[in-house]
N, C-alpha and C positions, 0 to 999 in steps of 0.2 A: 698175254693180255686179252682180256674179252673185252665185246663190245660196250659192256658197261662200265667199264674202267676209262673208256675214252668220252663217256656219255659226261661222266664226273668231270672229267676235266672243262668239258662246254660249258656245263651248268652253275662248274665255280667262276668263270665269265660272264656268262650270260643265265641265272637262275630261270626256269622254267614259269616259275609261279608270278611274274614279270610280265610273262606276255600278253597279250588282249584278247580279252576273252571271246573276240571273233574267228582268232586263229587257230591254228590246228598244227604245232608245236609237237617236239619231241619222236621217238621212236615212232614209226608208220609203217616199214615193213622191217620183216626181220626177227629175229632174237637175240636178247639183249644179254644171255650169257653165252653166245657163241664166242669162237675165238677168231683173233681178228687175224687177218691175213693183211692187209693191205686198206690203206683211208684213202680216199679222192676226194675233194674239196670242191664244190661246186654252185654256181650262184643260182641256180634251176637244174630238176632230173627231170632230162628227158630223152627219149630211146639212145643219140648218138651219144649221152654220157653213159651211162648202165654200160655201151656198146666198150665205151674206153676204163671203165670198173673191169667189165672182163677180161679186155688183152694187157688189165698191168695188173693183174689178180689180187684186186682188190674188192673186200667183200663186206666192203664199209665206204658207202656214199653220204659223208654232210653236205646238206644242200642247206643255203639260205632258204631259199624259197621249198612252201611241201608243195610239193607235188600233191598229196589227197588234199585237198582245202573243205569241199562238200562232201559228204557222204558217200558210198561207192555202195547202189545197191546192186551190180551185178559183174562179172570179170569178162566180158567178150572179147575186149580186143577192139571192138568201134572207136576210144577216141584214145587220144596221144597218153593220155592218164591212165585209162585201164592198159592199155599196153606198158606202159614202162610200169606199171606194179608186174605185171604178165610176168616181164623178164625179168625182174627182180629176184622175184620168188623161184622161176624157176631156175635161176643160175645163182640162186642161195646167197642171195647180195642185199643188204640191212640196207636202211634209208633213213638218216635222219636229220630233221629240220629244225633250224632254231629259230628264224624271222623277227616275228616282232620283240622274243627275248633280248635279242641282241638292240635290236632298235631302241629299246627302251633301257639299255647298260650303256654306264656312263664312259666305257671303252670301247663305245658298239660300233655301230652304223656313222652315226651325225658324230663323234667322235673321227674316226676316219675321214669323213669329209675337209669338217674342222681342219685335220694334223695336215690335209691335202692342200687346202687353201691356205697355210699358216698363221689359223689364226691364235690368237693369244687369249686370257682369260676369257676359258669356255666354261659354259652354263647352263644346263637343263635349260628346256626353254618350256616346255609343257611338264612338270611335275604329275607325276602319279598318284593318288590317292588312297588313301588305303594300304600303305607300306608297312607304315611301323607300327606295331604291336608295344603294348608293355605290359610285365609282369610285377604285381606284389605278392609278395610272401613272408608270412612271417618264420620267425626259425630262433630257436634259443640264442642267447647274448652270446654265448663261447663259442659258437659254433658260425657265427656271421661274416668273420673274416675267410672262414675254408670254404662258403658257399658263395660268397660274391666273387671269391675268385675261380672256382668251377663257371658260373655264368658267364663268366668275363673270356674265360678260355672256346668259349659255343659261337664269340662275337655277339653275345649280347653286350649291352653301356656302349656301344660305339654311335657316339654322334658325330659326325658331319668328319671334320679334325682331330676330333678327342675318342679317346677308348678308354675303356671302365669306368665309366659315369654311373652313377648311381646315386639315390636316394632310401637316407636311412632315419627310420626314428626308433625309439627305444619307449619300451612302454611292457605291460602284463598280460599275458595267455592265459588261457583257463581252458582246461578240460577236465571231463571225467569221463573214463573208460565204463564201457560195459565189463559182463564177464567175459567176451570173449574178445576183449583187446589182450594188447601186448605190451603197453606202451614203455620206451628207452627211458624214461624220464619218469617218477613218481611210479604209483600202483594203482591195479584197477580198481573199481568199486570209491575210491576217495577224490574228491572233488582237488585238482592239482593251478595251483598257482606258478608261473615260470616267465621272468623274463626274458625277453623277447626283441628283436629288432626288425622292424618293418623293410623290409628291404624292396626298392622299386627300379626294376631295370627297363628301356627299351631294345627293341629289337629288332632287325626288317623280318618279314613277314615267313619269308621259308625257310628261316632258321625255327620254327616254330617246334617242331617235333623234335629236334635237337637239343634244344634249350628245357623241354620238357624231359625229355628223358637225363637231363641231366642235373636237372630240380632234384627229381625220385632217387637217380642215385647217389647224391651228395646230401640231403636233406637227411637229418639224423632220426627225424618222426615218421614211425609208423602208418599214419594220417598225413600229407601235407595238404597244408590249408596254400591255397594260392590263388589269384584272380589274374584274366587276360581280358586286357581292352585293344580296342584297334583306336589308334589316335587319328586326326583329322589332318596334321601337322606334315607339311612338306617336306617333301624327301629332295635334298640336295644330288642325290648321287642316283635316281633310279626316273627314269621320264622320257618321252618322245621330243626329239627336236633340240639342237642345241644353238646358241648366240653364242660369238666371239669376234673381235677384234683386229682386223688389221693393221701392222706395225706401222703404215701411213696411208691415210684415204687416197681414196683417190677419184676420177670422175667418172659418172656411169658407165661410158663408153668404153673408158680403161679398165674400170672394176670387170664390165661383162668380157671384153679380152679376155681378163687377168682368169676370171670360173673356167672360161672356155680352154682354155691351155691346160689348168691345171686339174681340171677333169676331163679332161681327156674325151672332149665331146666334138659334134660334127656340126650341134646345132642349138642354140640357144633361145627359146621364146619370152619375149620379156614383155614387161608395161611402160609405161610415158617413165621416162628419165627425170627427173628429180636434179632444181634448183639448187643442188649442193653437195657434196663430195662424200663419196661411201665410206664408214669405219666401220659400221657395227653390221654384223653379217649372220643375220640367222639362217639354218640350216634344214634339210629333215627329207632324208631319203625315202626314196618310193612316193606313194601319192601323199602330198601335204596341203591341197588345198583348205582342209580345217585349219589349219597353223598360221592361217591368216589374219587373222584377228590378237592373238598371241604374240604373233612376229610385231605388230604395231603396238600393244602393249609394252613389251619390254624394249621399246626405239628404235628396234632393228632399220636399217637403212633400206636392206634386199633381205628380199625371203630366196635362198636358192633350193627348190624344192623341182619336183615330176608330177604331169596327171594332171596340169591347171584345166581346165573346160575356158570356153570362149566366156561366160560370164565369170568366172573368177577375176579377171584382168581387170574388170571394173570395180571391182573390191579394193583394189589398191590405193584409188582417192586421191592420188596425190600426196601418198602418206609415206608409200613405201616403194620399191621397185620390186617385181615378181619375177623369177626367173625359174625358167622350166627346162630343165638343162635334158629332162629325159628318163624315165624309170631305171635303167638297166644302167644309164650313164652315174646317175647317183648313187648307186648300189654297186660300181663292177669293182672293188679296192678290196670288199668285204671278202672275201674269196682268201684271198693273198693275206688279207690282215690275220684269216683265221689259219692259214697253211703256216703260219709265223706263229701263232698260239701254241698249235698243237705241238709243233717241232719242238717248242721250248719246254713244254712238258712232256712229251715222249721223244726223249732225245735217240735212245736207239731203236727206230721204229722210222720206217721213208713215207712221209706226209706230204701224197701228189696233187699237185694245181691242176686241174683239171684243162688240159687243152680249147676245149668247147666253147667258142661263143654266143651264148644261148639268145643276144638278143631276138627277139623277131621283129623286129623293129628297123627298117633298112631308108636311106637316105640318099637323091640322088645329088 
């Protein structure tokens, strides 16, 4: 197994082309067709993780968090970053980061929160934009049913619940070859009439080269005629922050209890408690003070998020409760969620939880 065989499996999780475009995602140091010796699973790299890659010879660190986030223009050894690439490199140890991927998969980050808190009918709470793609193409009448179901097979037609959705109409193509066509269908030089079926699939977004390559190889023409639009249309299953549900409210003071136990925190920052009993609970690890506005949109009772600033808490109005449980506290499950990932797809292969507790973040 190389290290791109393990990259695959993150990506069928957590697709890369997902993440925000601020981050800095995917392979970061290393080579991606070496072979893998050993994965360590880590919510930050930094020197004493690299330190515990080495004594369990492991030569594969996924980190939630990259470690390079800004540029790196020189390798000295001065801050915590240049050092742990340092030792990276030199003790032949890959690094790779999925972050905001995962945060914006509908079994990510705020998914784990969610399943932590128990809550019930969970929901994207901030939708992505720019997901779904669709294709029309047209293709002769006998050959429509072997090509919608080639697309169908790439996970293109999958909306929401349903798969192999699609749109079809029937109507007349027209071509004429030069001399130096070929064309499967009629001859060159003569103007050809042929029915045809318009076929319209969606699709998310990084199946795109997939879905292409698999137009060109199932499409019977020579030429295929095709078009790709990006739809404006909300993606149910790809977005930052999710809402859900507690199987019975309860009152602030017992809601913020109930966060505080069940994430496993030291310390909880909240706003003015609210005239009426918590059910609906939005969610959204690491810093969510944008999700502010969102979380009152869709009724949320608490926003439990990390990273509020002193004027955030006044954003709350009286609308909502803000709870700041802590960065590392709302992020620390992801580690363990992904050591349980891996396991299940590389069943014979040991997928270690990384000992390390990276907060820096300490409490008296």
């Amino acid at each position: 197994m190389i290290i791109q065989d393990v990259i695959n499996h993150l990506h069928n999780l957590a697709p890369l082309a997902y993440a925000e475009d601020f981050d800095n995602v995917g392979l970061l140091v290393g080579n991606k067709n070496e072979k893998v010796s050993g994965i360590l699973v880590t919510l930050d790299t930094l020197e004493t993780v690299v330190d515990e890659a080495i004594e369990n010879n492991c030569n594969l660190i996924v980190s939630f968090h990259p470690i390079i986030f800004s540029g790196l223009k020189k390798l000295t050894g001065k801050t915590y970053v240049e050092r742990v690439v340092i030792k990276a490199i030199q003790n032949n140890i890959a690094i790779f980061s999925i972050h905001t991927a995962l945060d914006n998969a509908f079994q990510g980050v705020n998914s784990i929160i969610c399943d932590q808190l128990e809550l019930t009918n969970k929901k994207i709470l901030i939708p992505q934009s720019g997901t779904i793609k669709k294709l029309q193409t047209y293709v002769p009448k006998a050959n429509a049913e072997a090509l919608r179901t080639a697309l169908f097979s790439t996970g293109a037609g999958s909306i929401g619940n349903y798969e192999s959705c699609s749109f079809n109409v029937e109507g007349e193509g027209t071509y004429l070859g030069n001399e130096d066509a070929n064309p499967v269908i009629g001859k060159k030089g003569i103007l050809h009439t042929e029915k045809e079926t318009a076929i319209s699939v969606t699709f998310k977004k990084h199946l795109e080269s997939k879905v292409l390559k698999t137009l060109f190889e199932a499409h019977p023409y020579e030429e295929v005629a095709y078009e790709i639009s990006t739809l404006e249309n909300n993606n149910q299953h790809i977005g930052i922050g999710m809402i859900g549900e507690l199987k019975n409210a309860m009152e602030t003071e017992d809601c913020l209890k109930y966060i505080k136990a069940k994430m496993q925190t030291d310390c909880i920052r909240y706003s003015k408690s609210l005239n009426k009993p918590i059910k609906r609970i939005a969610v959204l690890g690491g810093s969510g003070s944008f999700a502010i506005s969102a979380a009152k949109a869709a009724n949320a009772d608490i926003l439990v998020t990390a990273d509020l600033k002193y004027h955030d808490f006044f954003s709350a109005e009286n609308a909502i409760v803000l709870a700041d449980i802590g960065h590392y506290e709302s992020e620390q499950f992801t580690k363990s969620f992904l050591v349980d990932y891996l396991s299940k797809k590389i069943t014979n292969f040991a997928i270690i939880l990384s000992k390390t507790n990276t907060n820096p973040i300490k409490y008296l």
